[in-house]
LUMTI-846940 format. One line per 8 residues: number of its first residue (from 1); their letters; for each residue z, x, y of C-alpha. Coordinates in nm, 3 decimals, padded with zeros to 5 digits, always signed. Each point is the difference from the previous one (the first is absolute). Layout:
BEGIN
NUM	A	Z,X,Y  ... $
This chain:
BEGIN
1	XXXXXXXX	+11.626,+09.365,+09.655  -00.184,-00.307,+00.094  +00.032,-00.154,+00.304  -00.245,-00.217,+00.040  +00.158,-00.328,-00.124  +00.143,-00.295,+00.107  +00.406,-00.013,-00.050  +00.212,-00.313,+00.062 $
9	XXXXXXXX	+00.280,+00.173,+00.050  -00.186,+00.314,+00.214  -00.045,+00.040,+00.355  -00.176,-00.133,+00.280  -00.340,+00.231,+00.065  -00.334,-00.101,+00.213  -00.268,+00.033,-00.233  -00.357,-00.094,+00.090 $
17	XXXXXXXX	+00.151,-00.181,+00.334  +00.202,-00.200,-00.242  +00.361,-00.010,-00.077  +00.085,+00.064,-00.389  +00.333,+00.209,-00.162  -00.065,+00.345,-00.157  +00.202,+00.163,-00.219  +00.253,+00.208,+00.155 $
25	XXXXXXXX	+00.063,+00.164,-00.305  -00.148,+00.375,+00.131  +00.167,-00.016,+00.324  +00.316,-00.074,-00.141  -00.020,+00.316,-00.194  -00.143,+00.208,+00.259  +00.323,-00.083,+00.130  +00.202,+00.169,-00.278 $
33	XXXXXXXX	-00.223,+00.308,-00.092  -00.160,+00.105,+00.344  -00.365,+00.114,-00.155  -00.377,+00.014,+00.155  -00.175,-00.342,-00.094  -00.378,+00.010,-00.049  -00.255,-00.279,-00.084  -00.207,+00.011,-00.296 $
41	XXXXXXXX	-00.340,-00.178,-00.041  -00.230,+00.075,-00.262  -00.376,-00.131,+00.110  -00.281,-00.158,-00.241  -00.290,+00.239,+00.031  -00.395,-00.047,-00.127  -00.016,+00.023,-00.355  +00.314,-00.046,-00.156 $
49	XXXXXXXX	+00.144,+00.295,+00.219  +00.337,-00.030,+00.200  +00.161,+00.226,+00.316  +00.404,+00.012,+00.056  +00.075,+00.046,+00.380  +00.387,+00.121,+00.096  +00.080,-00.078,+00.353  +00.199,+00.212,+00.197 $
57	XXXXXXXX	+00.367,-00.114,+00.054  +00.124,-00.279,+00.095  +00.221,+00.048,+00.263  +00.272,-00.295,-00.065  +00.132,-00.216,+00.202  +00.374,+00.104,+00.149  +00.261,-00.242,+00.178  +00.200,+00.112,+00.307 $
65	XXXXXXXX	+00.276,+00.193,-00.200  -00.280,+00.213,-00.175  -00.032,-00.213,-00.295  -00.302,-00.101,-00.171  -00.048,-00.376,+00.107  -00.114,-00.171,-00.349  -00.185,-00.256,+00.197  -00.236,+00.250,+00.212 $
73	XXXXXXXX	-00.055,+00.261,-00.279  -00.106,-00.314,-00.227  -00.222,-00.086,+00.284  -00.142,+00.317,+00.069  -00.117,+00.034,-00.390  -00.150,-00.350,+00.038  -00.163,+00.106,+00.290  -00.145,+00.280,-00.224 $
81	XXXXXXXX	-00.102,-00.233,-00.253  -00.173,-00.244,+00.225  -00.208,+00.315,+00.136  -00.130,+00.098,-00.365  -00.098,-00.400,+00.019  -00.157,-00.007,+00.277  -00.211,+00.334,-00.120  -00.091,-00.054,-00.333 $
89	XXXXXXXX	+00.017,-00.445,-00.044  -00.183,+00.022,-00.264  +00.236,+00.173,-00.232  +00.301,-00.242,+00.029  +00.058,-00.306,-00.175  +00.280,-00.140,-00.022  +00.092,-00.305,-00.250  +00.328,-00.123,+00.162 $
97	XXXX	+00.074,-00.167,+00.295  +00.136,+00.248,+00.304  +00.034,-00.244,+00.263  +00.225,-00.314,-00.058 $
């Protein structure tokens, strides 16, 4: 699932210091099914050669009543994506706006 785009209607997440919504869409139904989540990157490599990387879970988010809070577990996988950024800033581009 991507998660890496700007939603209107999505929540509030910190990205780059900034304030942008995130789609909430994965926490939501983390919610429901209860399962492992796990980034997935694939990296450009020298001649025409790419790497996937799998992170180890992502521990989500969960509210006082044990619940997984939609707005933390959204901002922990931003977090995650903003890391892979910060790594690698040479293999993202985006073409849309994600701060408005």
């Amino acid at each position: 699932m991507l998660i890496d785009q700007y939603l209107t209607g999505g929540v509030e997440v910190t990205f780059f210091g900034r304030k942008t919504r995130a789609n909430p869409m994965l926490a939501r139904l983390l919610r429901q099914v209860e399962c492992p989540i796990h980034g997935v990157r694939i990296i450009r490599k020298p001649g025409g050669r790419f790497a996937a990387e799998l992170t180890e879970e992502i521990p989500p988010v969960r509210d006082a009543e044990g619940k997984i809070d939609i707005q933390g577990t959204t901002q922990a996988i931003t977090s995650v994506v903003e890391g892979w950024v910060r790594e690698h800033p040479e293999q993202w581009l985006w073409l849309h706006r994600r701060w408005r």
